[in-house]
KOLKOLVO-522358 format. One record per residue (C-alpha): x, y, z. Coordinates in steps of 0.02 Angstrom, whole numbers. Each point is the difference from the previous one (the first is absolute). Layout:
<recs>
x,y,z
X,Y,Z
...
</recs>
This chain:
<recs>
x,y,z
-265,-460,-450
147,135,7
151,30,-142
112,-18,129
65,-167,53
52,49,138
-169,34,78
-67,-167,19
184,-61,44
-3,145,162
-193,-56,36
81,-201,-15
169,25,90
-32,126,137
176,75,-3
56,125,146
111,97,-136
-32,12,-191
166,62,-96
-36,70,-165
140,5,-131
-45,104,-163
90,126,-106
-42,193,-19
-138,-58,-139
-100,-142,97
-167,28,32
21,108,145
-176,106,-22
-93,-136,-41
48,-105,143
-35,135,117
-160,29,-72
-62,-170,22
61,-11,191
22,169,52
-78,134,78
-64,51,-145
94,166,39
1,94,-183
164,102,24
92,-142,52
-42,-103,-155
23,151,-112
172,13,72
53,-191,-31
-77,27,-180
114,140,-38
141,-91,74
-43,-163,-165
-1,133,-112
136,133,37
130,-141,46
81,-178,-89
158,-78,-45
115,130,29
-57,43,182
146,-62,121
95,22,146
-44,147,115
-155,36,-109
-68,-179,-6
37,-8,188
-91,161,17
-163,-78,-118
13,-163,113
-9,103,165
-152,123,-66
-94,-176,-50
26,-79,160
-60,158,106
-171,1,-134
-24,-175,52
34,-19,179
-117,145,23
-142,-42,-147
-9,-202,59
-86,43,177
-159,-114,-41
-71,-128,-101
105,-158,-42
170,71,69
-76,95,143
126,-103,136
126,-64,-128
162,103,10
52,50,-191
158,37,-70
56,31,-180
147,-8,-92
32,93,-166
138,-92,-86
74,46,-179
-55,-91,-167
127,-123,15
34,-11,-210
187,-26,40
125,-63,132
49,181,89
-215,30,30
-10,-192,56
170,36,131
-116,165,43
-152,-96,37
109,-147,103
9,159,124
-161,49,17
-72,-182,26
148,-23,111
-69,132,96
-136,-121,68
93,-72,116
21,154,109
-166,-29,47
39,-187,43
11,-52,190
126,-158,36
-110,-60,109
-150,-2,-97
-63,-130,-128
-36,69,-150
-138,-86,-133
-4,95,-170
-140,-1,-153
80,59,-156
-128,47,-135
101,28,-157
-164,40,-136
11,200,-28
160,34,-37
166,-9,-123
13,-190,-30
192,14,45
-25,96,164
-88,-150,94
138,-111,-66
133,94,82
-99,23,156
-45,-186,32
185,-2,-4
29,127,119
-137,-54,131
87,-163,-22
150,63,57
-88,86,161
-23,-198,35
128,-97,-33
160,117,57
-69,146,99
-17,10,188
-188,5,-20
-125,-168,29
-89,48,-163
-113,-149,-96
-49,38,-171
-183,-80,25
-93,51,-165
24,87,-185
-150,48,-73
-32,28,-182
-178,68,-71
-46,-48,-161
-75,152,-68
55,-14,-188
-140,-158,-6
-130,72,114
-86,41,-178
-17,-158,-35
-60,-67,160
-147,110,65
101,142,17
75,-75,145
181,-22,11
65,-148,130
131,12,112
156,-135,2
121,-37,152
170,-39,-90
63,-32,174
77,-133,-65
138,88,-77
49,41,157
15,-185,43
111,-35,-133
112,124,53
-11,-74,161
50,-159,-70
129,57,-123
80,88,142
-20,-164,128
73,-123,-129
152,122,-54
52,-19,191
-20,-172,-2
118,-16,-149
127,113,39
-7,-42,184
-71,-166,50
-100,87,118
-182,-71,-38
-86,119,139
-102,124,-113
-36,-134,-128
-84,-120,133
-95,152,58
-91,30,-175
-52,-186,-8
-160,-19,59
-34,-122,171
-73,-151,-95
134,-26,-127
119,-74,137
50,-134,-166
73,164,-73
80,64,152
</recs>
């Protein structure tokens, strides 16, 4: 059992990179607590950064947070569950109106100058801790990465925990792939082509093999 999703997601999955998108109040300590190095000074230091900054911290002073996080963390992950899994994090504004949601377009947009155009990308999305508008906007985002970017991304899974019921069922809160959100964007995007266009290419791609009626 862990509070964090993502735990049995990394243990599931396997990734080779896990990005980790919070603001300058997630759970920073606590998460390197419960896969750290269990190095005191380092969580001390993330806990002070929850407590002495919040919605006011931007631009050269949230950069500054977000580069002071990802040193603690590249350095405290050596072992345990992320002991060969290269970490990045990006600390992203609160997003409570359009200028912080153009803001944190830029730093997810910064993913991709890690991306390789030769390289196929699979992503997990896990969308349970965090500001229900911020994984919103990001699906959207990371759904951009695939359908106009240079970049061979797939959008494979989006996870959800159910931790607001986990009283009610053993204390145990199940995860949910809503991957098929993806799929209907898929689709939505497939069948405005076809309509506009006439070309029926990425429509007849979606449609599975057997339905060759349908096709």
């Amino acid at each position: 059992m862990s509070e964090f999703v993502a735990e049995p997601l990394i243990r599931d999955f396997q990734p080779q990179k896990v990005i980790i998108i919070g603001t300058v109040k997630s759970c920073w300590s606590g998460f390197l607590s419960k896969f750290g190095d269990n190095d005191i000074k380092k969580i001390v230091t993330l806990y002070r950064i929850q407590e002495k900054f919040g919605i006011d911290t931007k631009g050269e002073e949230l950069e500054k947070v977000g580069k002071e996080i990802n040193e603690i963390f590249k350095n405290g992950l050596t072992q345990g569950l992320f002991h060969d899994i290269e970490v990045q994090v990006i600390v992203t504004r609160y997003g409570i109106n359009e200028q912080e949601l153009l803001e944190n377009y830029q730093f997810i947009n910064g993913i991709s100058k890690c991306l390789k155009e030769d390289v196929k990308y699979e992503i997990a999305f896990d969308i349970t801790h965090s500001f229900r508008s911020l994984p919103l906007y990001n699906l959207i985002i990371l759904n951009y990465f695939k359908q106009v970017s240079k970049y061979d991304v797939s959008i494979r899974h989006v996870y959800y925990g159910n931790v607001e019921v986990r009283h009610e069922i053993n204390n145990i809160g199940s995860i949910v792939d809503l991957g098929n959100l993806v799929q209907v964007l898929d689709l939505t995007n497939g069948t405005s082509e076809f309509r506009n266009t006439g070309n029926a290419k990425t429509l007849l791609s979606l449609i599975p093999e057997e339905e060759e009626e349908l096709k």
